[in-house]
PyMOL commands that place a pseudoatom at each C-alpha (Angstrom):
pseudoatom trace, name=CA, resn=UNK, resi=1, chain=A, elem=C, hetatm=0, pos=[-20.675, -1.959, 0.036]
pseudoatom trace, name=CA, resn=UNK, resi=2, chain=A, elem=C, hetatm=0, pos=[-19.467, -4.764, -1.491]
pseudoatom trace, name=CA, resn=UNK, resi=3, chain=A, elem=C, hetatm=0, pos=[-15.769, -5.947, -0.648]
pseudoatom trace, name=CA, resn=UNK, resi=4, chain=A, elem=C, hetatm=0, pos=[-14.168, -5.969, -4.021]
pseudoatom trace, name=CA, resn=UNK, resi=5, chain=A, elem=C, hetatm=0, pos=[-15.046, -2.060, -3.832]
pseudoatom trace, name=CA, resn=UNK, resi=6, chain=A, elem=C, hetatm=0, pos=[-14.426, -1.650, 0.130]
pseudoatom trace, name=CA, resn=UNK, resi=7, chain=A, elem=C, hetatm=0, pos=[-11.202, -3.206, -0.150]
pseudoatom trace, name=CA, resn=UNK, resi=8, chain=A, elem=C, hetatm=0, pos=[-9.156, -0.376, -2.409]
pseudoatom trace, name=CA, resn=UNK, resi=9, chain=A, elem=C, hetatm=0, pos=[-11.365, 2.127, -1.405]
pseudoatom trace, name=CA, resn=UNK, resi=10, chain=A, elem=C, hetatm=0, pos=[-9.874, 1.918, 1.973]
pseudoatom trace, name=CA, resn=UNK, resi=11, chain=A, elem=C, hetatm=0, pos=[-6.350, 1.163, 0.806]
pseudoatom trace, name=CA, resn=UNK, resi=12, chain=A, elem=C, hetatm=0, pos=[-7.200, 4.431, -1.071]
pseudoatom trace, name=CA, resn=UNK, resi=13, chain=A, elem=C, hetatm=0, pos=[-7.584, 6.052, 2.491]
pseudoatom trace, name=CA, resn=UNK, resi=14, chain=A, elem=C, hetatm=0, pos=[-4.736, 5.249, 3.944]
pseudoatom trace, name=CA, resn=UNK, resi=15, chain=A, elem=C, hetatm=0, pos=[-2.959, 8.216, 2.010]
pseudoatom trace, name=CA, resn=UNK, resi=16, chain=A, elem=C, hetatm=0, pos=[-4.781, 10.258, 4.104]
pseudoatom trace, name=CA, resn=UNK, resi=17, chain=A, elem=C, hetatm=0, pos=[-2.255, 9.591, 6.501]
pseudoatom trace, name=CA, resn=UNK, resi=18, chain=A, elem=C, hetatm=0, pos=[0.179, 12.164, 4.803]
pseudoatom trace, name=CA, resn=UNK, resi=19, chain=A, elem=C, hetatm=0, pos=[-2.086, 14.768, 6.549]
pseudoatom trace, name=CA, resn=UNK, resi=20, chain=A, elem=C, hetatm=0, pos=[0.059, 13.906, 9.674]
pseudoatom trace, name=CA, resn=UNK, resi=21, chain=A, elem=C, hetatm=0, pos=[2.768, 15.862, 7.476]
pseudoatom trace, name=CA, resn=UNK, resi=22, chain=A, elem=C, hetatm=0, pos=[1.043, 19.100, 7.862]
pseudoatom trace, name=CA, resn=UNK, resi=23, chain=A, elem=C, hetatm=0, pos=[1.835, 19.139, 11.483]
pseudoatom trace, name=CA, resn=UNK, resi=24, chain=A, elem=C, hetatm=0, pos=[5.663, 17.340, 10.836]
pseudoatom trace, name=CA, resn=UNK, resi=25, chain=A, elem=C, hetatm=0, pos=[7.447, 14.363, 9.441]
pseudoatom trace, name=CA, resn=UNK, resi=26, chain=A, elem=C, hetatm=0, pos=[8.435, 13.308, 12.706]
pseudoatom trace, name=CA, resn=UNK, resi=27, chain=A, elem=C, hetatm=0, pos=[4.762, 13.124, 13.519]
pseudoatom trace, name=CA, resn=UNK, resi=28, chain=A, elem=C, hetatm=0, pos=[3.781, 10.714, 10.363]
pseudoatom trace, name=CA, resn=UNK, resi=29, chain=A, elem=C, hetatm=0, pos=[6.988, 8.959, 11.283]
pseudoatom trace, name=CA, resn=UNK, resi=30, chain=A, elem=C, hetatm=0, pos=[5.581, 8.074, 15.001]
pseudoatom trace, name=CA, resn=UNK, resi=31, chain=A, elem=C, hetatm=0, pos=[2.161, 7.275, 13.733]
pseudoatom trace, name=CA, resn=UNK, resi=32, chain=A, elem=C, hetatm=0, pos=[3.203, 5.394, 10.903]
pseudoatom trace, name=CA, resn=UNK, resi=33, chain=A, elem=C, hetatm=0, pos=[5.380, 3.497, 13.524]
pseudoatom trace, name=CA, resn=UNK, resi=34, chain=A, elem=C, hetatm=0, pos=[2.762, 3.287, 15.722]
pseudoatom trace, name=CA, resn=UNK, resi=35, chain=A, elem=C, hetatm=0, pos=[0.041, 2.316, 13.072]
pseudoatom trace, name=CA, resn=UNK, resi=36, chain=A, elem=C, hetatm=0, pos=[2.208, -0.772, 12.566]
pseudoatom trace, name=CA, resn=UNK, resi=37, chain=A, elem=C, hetatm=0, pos=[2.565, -1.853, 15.865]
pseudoatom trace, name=CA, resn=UNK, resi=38, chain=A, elem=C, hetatm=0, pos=[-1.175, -2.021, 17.176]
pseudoatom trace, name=CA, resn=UNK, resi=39, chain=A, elem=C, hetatm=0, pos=[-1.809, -3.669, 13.396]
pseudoatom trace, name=CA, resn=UNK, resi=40, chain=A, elem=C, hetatm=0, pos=[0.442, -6.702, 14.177]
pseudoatom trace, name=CA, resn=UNK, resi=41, chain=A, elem=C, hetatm=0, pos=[-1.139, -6.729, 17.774]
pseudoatom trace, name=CA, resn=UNK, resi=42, chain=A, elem=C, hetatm=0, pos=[-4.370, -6.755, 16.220]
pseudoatom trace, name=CA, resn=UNK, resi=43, chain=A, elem=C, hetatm=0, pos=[-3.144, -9.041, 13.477]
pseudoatom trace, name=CA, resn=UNK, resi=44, chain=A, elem=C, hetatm=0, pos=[-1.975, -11.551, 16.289]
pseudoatom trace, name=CA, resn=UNK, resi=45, chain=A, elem=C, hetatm=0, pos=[-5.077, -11.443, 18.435]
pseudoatom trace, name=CA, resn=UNK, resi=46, chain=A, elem=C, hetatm=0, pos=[-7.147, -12.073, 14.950]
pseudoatom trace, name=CA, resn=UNK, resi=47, chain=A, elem=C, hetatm=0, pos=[-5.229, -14.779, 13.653]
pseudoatom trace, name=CA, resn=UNK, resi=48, chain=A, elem=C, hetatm=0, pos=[-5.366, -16.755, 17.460]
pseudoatom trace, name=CA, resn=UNK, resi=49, chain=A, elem=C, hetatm=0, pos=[-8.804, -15.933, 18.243]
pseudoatom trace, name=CA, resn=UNK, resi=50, chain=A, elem=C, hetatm=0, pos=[-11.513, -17.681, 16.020]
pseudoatom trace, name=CA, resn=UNK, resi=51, chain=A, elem=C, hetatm=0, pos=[-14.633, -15.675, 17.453]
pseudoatom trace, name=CA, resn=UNK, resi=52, chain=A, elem=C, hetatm=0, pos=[-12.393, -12.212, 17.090]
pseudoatom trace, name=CA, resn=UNK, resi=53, chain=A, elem=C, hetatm=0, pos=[-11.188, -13.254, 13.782]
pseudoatom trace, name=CA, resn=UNK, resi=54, chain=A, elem=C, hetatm=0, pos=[-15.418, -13.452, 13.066]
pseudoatom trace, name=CA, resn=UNK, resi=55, chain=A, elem=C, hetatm=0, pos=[-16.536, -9.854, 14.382]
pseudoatom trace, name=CA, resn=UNK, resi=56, chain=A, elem=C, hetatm=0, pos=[-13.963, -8.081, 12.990]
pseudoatom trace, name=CA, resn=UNK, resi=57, chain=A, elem=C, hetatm=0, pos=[-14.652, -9.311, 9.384]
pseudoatom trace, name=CA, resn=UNK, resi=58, chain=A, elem=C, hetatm=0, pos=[-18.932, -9.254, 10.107]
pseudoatom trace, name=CA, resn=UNK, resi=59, chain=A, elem=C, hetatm=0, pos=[-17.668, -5.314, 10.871]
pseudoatom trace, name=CA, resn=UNK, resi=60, chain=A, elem=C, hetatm=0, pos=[-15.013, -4.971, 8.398]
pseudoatom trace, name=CA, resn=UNK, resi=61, chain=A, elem=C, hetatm=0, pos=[-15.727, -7.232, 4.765]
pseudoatom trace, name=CA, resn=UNK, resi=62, chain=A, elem=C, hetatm=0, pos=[-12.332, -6.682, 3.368]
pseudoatom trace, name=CA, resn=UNK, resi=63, chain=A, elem=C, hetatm=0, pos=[-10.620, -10.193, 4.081]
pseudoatom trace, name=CA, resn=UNK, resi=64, chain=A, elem=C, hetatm=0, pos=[-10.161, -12.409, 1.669]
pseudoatom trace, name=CA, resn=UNK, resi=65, chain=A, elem=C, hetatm=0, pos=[-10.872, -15.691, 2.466]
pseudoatom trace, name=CA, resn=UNK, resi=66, chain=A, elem=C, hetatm=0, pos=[-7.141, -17.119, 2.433]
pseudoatom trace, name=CA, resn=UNK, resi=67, chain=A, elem=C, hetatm=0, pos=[-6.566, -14.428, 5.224]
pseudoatom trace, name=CA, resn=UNK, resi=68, chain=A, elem=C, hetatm=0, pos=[-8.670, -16.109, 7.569]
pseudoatom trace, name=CA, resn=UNK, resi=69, chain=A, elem=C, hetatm=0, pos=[-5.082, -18.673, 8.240]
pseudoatom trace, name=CA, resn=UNK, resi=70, chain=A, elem=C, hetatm=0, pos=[-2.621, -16.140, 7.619]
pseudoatom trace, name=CA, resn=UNK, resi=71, chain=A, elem=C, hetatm=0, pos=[-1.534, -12.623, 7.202]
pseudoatom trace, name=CA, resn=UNK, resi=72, chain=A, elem=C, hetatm=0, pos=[-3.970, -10.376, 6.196]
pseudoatom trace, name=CA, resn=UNK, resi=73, chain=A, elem=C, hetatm=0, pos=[-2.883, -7.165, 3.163]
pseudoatom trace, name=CA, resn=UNK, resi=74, chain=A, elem=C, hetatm=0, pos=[-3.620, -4.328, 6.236]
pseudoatom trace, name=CA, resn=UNK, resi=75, chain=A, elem=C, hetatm=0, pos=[-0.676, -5.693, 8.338]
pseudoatom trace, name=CA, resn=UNK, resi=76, chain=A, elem=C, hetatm=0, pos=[2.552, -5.619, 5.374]
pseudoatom trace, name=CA, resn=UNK, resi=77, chain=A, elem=C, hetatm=0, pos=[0.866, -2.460, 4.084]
pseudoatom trace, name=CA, resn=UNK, resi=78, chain=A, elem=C, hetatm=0, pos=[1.520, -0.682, 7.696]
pseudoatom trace, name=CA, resn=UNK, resi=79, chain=A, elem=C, hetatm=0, pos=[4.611, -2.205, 7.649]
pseudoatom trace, name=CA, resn=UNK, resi=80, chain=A, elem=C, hetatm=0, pos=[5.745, -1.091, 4.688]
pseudoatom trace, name=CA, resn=UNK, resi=81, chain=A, elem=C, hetatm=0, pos=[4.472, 2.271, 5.533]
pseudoatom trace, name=CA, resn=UNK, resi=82, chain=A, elem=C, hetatm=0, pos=[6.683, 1.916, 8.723]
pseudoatom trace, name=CA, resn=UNK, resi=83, chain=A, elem=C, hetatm=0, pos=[9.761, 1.036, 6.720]
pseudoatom trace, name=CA, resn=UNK, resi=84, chain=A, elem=C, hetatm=0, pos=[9.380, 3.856, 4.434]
pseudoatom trace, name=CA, resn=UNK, resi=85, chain=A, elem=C, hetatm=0, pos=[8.732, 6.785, 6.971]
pseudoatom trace, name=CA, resn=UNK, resi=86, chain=A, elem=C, hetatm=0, pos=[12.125, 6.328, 7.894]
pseudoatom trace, name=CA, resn=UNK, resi=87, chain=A, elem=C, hetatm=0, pos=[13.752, 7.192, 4.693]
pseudoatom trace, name=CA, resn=UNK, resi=88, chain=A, elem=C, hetatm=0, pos=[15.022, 10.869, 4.606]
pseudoatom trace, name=CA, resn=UNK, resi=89, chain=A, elem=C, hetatm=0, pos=[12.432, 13.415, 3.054]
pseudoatom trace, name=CA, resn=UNK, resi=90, chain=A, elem=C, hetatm=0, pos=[10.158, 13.128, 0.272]
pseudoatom trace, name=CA, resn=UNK, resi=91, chain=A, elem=C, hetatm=0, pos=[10.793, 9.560, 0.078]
pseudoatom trace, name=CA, resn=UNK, resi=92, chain=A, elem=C, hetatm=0, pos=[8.200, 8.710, 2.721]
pseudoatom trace, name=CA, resn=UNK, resi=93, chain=A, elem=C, hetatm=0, pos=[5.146, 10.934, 1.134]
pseudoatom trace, name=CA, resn=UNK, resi=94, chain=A, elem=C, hetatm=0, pos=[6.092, 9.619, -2.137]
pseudoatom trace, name=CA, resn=UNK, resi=95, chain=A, elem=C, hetatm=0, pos=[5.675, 5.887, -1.268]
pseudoatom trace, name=CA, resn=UNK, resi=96, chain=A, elem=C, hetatm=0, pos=[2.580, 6.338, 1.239]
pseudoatom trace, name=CA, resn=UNK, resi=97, chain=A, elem=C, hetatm=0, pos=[0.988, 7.980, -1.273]
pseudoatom trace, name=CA, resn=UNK, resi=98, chain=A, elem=C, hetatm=0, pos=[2.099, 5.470, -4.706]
pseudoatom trace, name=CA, resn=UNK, resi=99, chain=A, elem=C, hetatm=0, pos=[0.949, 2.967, -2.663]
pseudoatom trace, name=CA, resn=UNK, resi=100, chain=A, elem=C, hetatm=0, pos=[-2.531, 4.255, -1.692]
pseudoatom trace, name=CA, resn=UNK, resi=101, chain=A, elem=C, hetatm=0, pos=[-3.440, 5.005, -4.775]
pseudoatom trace, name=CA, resn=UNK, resi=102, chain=A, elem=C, hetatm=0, pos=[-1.536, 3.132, -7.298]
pseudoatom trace, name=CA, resn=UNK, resi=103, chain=A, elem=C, hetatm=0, pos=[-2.260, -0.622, -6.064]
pseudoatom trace, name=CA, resn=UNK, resi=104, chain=A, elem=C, hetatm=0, pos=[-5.787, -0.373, -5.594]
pseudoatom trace, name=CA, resn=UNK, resi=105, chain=A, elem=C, hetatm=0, pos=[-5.906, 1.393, -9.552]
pseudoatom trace, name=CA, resn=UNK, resi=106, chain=A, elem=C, hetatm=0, pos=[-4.368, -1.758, -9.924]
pseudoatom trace, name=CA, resn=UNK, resi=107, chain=A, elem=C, hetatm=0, pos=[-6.888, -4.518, -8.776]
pseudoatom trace, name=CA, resn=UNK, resi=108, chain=A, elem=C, hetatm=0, pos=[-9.142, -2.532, -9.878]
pseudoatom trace, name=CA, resn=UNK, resi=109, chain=A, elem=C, hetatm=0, pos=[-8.102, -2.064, -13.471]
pseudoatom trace, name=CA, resn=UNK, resi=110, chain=A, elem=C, hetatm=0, pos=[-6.960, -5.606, -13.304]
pseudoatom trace, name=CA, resn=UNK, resi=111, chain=A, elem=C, hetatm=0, pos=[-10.303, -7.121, -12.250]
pseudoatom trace, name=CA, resn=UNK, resi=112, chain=A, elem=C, hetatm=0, pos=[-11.711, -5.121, -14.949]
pseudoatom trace, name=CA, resn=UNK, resi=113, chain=A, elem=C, hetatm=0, pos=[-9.784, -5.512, -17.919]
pseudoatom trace, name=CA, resn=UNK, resi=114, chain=A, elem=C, hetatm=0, pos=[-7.581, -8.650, -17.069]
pseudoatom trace, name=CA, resn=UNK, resi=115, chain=A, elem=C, hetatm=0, pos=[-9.486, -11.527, -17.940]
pseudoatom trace, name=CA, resn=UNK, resi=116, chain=A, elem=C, hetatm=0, pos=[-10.122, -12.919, -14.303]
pseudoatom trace, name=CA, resn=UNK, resi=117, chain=A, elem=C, hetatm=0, pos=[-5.878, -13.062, -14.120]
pseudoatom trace, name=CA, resn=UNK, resi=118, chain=A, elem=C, hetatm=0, pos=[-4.232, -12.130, -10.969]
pseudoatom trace, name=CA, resn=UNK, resi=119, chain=A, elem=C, hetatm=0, pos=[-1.343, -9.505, -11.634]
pseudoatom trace, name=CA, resn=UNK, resi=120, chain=A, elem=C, hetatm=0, pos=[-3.025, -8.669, -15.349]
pseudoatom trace, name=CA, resn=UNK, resi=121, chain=A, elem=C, hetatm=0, pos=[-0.817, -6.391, -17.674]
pseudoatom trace, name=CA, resn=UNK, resi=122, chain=A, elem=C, hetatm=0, pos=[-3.696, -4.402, -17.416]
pseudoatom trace, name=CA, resn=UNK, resi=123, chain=A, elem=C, hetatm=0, pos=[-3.511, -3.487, -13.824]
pseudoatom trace, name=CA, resn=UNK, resi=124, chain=A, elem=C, hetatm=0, pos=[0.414, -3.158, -14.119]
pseudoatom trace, name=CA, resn=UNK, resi=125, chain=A, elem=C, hetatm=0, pos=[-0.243, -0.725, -16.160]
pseudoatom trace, name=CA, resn=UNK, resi=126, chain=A, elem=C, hetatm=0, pos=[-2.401, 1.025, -14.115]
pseudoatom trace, name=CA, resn=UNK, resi=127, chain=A, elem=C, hetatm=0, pos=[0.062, 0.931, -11.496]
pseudoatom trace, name=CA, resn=UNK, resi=128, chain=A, elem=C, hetatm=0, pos=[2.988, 2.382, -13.274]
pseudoatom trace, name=CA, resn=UNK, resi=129, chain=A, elem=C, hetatm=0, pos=[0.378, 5.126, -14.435]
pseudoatom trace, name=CA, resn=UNK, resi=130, chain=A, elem=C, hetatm=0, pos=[-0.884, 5.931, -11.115]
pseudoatom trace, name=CA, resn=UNK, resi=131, chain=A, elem=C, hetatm=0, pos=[2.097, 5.872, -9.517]
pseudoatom trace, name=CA, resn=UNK, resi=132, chain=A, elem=C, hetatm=0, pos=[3.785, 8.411, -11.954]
pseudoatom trace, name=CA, resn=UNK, resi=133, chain=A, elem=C, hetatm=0, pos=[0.858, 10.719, -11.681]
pseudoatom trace, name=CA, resn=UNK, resi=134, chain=A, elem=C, hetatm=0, pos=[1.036, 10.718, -7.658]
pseudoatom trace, name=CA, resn=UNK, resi=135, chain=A, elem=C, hetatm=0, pos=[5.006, 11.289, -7.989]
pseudoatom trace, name=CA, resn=UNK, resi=136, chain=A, elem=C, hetatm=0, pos=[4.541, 14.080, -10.601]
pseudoatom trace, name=CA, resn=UNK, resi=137, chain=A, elem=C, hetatm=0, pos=[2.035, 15.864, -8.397]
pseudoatom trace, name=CA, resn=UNK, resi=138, chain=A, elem=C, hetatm=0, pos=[4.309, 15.707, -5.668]
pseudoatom trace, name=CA, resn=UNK, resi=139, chain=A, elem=C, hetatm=0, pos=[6.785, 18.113, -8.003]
pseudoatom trace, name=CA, resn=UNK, resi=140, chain=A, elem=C, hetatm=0, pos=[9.194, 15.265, -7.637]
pseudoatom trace, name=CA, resn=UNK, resi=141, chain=A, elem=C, hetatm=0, pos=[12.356, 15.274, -10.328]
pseudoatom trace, name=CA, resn=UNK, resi=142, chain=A, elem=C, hetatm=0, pos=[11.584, 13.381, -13.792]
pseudoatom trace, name=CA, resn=UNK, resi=143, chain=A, elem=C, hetatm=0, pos=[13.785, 10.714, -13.415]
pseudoatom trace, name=CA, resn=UNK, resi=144, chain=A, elem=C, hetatm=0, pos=[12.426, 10.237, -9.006]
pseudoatom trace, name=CA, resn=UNK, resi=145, chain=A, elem=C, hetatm=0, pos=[8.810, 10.093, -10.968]
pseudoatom trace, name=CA, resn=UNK, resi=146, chain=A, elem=C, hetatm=0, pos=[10.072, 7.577, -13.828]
pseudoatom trace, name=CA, resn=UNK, resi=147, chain=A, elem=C, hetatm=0, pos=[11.729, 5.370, -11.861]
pseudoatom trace, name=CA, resn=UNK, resi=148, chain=A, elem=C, hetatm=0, pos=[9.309, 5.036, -8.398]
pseudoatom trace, name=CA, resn=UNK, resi=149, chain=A, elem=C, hetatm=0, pos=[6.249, 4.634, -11.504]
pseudoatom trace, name=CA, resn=UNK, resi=150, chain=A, elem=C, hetatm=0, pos=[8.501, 1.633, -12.811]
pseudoatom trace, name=CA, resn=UNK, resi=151, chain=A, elem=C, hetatm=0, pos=[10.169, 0.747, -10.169]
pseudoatom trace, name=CA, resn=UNK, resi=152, chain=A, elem=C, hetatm=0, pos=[5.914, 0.447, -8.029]
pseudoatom trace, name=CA, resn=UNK, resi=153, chain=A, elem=C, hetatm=0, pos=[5.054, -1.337, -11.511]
pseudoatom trace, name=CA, resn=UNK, resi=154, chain=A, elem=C, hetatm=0, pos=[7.317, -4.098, -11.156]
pseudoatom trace, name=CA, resn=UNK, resi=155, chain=A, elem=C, hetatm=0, pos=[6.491, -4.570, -7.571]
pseudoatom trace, name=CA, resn=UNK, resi=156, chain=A, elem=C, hetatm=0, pos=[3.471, -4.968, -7.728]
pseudoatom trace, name=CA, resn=UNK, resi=157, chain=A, elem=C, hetatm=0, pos=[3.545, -7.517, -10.849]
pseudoatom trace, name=CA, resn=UNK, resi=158, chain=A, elem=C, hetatm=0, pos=[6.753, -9.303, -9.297]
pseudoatom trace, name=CA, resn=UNK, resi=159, chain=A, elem=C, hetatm=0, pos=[6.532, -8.955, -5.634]
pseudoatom trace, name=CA, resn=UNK, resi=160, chain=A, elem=C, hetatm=0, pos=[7.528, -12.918, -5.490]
pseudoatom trace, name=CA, resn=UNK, resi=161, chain=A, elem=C, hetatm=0, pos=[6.879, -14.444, -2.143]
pseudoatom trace, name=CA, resn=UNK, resi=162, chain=A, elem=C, hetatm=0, pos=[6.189, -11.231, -0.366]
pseudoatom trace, name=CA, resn=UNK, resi=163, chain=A, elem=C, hetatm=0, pos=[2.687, -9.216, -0.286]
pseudoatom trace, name=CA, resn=UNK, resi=164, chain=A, elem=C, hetatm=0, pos=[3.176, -6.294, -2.748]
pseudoatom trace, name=CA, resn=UNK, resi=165, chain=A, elem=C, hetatm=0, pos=[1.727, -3.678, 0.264]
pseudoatom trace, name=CA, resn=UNK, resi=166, chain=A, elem=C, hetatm=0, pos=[4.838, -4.697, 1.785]
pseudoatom trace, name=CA, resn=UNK, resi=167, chain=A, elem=C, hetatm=0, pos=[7.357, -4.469, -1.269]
pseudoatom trace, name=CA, resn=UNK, resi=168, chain=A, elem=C, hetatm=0, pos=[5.711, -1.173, -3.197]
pseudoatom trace, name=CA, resn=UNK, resi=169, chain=A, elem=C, hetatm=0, pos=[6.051, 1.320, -0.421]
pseudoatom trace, name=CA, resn=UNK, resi=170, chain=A, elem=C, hetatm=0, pos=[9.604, 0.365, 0.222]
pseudoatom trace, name=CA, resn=UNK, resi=171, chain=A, elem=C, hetatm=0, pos=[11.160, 0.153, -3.075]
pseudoatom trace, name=CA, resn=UNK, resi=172, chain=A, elem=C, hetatm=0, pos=[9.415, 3.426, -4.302]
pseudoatom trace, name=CA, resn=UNK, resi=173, chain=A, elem=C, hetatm=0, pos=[10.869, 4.717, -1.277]
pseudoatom trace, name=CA, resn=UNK, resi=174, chain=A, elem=C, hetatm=0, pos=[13.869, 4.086, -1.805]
pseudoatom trace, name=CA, resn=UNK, resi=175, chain=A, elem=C, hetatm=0, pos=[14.220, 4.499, -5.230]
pseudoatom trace, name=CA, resn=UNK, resi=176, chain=A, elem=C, hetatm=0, pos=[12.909, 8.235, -4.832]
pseudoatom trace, name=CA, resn=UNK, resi=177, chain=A, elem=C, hetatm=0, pos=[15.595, 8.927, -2.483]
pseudoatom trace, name=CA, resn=UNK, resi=178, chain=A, elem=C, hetatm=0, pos=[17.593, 7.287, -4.666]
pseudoatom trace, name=CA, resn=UNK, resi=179, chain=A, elem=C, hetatm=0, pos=[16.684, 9.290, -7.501]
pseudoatom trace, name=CA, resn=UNK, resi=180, chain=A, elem=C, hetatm=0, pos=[15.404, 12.186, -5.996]
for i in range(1, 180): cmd.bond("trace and resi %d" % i, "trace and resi %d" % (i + 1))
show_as sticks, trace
zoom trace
């Protein structure tokens, strides 16, 4: 599979996490917690250790190539999963699950309809769309589901010097139990 497809399909995934829920929000806390953790470990040992760094992506295609010197998307998305699970109830289902789904629509709208351009109006779009459909199905109040749509839109488009896995999940989080 090739790695423009690999990539958001498993960012996708990662909302499969919210299963944890079904047992309790404590437990998604602890693994979302944990999940963080052992990917900055990981992140660490891959960043330090050329010939680890080279059979994780031969077993994983998903890095770009800037992330072979820094930060790679996996590590601020678990953190911002992290930071999120923290926030008082539905907030943390409601960004795990914007996220998952709405920034891979994203890049993927965006690569196809936005003209080679990174953060494309097109795949803003699809963000803000995404994102309200994942809040709405949550049964989340109108204005929760308006804002965490706009409020996921602009982060992703204007996440400035931070990764947008890092920003979305947090301000949709908030803003839901803002709003919520």
């Amino acid at each position: 599979m090739k790695p423009a497809v690999l990539r958001p399909l498993l960012h996708a995934s990662t909302g499969l996490t919210l299963l944890i829920a079904l047992w309790s929000w404590e437990a998604l806390r602890l693994a979302l917690t944990a999940a963080a953790v052992i990917a900055v470990c990981l992140e660490a040992l891959r960043l330090r250790k050329p010939a680890f760094r080279d059979w994780l992506a031969a077993r994983v295609p998903v890095f770009r190539p800037v992330e072979s010197t820094r930060v790679s998307g996996v590590v601020w998305l678990s953190l911002g999963y992290a930071a999120a699970a923290w926030l008082p109830m539905p907030a943390p289902g409601a960004a795990v699950l914007t996220t998952a789904l709405a920034d891979p629509a994203g890049a993927l709208v965006g690569g196809w309809f936005g003209r080679g351009r990174p953060k494309s109006w097109p795949g803003t779009a699809a963000v803000g769309a995404t994102a309200a459909a994942a809040l709405y199905l949550l049964g989340l109040p109108w204005p929760a589901v308006l804002g965490g749509a706009g409020v996921a839109a602009a982060a992703e488009r204007w996440s400035g010097p931070l990764d947008d896995n890092l920003v979305i999940p947090v301000a949709v989080g908030v803003t839901v139990w803002a709003m919520g």
